[in-house]
C-alpha positions as CSV (number, residue, x, y, z in Angstrom):
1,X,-48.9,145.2,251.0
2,X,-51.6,147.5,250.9
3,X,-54.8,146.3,248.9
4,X,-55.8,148.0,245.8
5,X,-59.4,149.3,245.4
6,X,-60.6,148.1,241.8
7,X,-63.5,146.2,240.8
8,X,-63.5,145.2,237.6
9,X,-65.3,142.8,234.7
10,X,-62.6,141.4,232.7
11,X,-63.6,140.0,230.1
12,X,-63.4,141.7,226.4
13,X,-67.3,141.2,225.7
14,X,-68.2,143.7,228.0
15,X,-65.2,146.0,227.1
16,X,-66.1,147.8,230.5
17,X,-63.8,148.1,233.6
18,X,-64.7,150.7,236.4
19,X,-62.7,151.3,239.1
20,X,-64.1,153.5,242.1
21,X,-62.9,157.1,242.5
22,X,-60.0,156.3,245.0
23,X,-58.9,153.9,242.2
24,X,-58.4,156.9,239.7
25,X,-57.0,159.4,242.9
26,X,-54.7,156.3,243.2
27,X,-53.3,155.3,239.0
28,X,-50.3,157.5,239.6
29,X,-49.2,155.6,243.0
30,X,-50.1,152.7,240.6
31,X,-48.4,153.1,237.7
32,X,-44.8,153.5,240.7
33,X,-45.8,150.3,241.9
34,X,-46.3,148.3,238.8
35,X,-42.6,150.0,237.7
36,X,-41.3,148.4,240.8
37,X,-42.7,145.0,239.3
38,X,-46.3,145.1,241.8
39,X,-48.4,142.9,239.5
40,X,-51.0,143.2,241.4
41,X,-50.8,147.3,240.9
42,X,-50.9,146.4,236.9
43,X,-53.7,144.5,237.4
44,X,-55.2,147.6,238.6
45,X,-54.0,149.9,236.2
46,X,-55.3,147.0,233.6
47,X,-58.4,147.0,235.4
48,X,-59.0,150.7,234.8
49,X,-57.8,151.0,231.3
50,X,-58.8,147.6,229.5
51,X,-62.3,148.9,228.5
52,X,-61.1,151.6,226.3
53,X,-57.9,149.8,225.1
54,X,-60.3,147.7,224.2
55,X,-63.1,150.0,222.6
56,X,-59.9,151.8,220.3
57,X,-58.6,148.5,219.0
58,X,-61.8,147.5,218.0
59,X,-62.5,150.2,216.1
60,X,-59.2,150.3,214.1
61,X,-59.5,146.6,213.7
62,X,-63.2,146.3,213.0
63,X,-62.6,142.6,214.3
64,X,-63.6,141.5,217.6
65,X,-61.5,138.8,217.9
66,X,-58.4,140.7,216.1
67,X,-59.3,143.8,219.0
68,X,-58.9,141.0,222.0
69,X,-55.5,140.0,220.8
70,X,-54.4,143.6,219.9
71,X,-55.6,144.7,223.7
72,X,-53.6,141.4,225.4
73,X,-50.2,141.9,223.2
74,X,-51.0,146.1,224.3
75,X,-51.4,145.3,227.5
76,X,-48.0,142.8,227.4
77,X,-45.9,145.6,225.7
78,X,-46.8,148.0,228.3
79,X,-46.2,145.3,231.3
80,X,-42.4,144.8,229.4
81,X,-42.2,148.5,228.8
82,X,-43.2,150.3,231.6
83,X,-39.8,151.2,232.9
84,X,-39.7,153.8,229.5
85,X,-43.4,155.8,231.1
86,X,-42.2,158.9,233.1
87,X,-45.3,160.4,233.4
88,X,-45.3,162.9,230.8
89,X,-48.8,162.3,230.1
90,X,-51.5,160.1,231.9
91,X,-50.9,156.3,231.6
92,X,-54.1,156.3,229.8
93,X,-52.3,158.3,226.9
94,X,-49.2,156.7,227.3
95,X,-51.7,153.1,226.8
96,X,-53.3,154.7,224.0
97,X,-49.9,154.8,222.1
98,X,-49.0,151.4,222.8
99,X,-52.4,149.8,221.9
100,X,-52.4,151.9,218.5
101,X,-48.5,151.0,217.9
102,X,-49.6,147.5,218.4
103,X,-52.5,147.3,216.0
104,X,-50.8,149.1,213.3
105,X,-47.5,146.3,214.1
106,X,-50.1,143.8,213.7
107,X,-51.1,145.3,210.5
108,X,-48.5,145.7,208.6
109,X,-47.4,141.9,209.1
110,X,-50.5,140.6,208.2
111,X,-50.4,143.2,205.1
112,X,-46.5,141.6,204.4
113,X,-47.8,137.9,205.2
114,X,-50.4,138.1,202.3
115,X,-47.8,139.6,200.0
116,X,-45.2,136.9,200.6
117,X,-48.8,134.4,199.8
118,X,-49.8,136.3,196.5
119,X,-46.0,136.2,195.6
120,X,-45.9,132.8,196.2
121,X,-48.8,132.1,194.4
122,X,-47.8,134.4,191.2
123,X,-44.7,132.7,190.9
124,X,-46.3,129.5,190.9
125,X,-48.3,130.9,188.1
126,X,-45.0,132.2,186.3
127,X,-43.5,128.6,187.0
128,X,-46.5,126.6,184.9
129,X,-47.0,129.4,182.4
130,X,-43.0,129.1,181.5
131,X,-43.0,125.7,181.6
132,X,-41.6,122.7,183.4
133,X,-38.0,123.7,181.8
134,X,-37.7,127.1,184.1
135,X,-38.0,127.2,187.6
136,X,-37.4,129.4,190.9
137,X,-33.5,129.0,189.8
138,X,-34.7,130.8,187.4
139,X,-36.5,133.5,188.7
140,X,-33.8,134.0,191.3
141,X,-30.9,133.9,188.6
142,X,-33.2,136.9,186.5
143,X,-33.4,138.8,190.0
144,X,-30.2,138.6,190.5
145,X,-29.1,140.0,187.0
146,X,-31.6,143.1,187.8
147,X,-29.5,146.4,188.2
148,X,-29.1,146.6,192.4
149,X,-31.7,149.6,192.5
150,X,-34.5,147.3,190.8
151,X,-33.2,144.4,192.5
152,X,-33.2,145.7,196.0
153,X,-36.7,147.7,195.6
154,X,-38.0,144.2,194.2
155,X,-36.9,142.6,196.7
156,X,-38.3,144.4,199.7
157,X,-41.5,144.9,198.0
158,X,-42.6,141.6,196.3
159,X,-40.1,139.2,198.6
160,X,-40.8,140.9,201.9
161,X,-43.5,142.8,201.5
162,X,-42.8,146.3,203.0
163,X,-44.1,149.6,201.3
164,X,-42.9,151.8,198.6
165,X,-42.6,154.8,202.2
166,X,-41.0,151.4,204.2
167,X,-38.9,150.7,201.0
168,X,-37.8,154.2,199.9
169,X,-37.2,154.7,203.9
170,X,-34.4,151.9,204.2
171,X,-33.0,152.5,200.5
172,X,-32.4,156.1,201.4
173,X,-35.2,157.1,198.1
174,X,-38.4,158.8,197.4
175,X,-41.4,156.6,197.7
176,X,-41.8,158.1,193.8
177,X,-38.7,156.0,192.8
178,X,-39.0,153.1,194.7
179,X,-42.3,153.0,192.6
180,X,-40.1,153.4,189.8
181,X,-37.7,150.9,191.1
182,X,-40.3,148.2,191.2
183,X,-42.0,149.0,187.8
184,X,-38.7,149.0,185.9
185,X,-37.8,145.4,188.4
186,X,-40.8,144.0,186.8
187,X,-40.7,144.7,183.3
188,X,-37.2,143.6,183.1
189,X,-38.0,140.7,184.4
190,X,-40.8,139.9,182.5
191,X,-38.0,140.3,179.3
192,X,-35.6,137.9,180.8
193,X,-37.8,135.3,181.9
194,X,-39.7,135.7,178.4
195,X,-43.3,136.5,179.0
């Protein structure tokens, strides 16, 4: 197997990796390799690409610990996608789409995971203000008496968190009605659960 010329520092800190200039003559013979499952030509490919995988999740993160963990799972997509490159554009391009599909995947579940906590936490709050005689039966008995529009807006907002584009996107609506959706949800629930 012939040897690959990269030297490289790996670690994040640094967010630097430089590969000599047959390295870069070499990304395209590479990037065949590593689609023929050569993890050492990966390794390469990670080698010369890490740095500013690196440098673009930490700015859209603006965490350095969030930007390591967005470059690894980047970097771990690519490795399990690379089969789907053909070369269109540089690798580097192609990496650059992965590593921004990543952080913005990371995103929006962490955006849906603190929704499904304030949910939790405001129906805790509906629980004790309505007293020990309601309960999430309840709650889930008013949702389920909502007309299915409201309901099913409701539910992919407050229950699973996804947005009004998100919602209106898998209902088939405008994000406009989805808002709708979710304000008329709410007040009618409010009604039936008497506050």
């Amino acid at each position: 197997m012939e040897t690959l010329t990269a030297t490289a520092v790996p670690q994040f800190a640094t967010g630097v990796a430089t590969v000599t200039e047959q390295g870069v003559n070499d990304e395209q013979l590479w990037v065949k390799k590593a689609q023929a499952a050569d993890s050492q030509a990966f390794e390469a490919l990670y080698r010369l690409h890490v740095g500013k995988i690196y440098g673009l999740c930490l700015r859209m993160t603006g965490n350095a610990s969030e930007a390591e963990d967005c470059t690894q799972e980047a970097f771990i997509q690519a490795w399990s996608k690379l089969d789907k490159f053909r070369g269109d554009s540089s690798f580097g391009t192609w990496m650059h789409k992965v590593a921004v599909n990543t952080v913005l995947g990371r995103m929006r579940k962490s955006r849906r995971e603190q929704d499904r906590i304030r949910l939790v936490g405001e129906i805790e709050q509906q629980r004790e203000s309505i007293g020990d005689s309601a309960g999430i039966q309840d709650l889930e008995q008013a949702i389920n008496e909502l007309p299915s529009g409201a309901r099913h807006v409701f539910v992919l907002q407050a229950v699973y968190g996804y947005t009004h584009e998100e919602t209106g996107d898998m209902l088939g609506i405008a994000a406009g009605t989805s808002k709708a959706q979710l304000h008329r949800a709410k007040r009618l629930l409010a009604q039936q659960l008497g506050n």
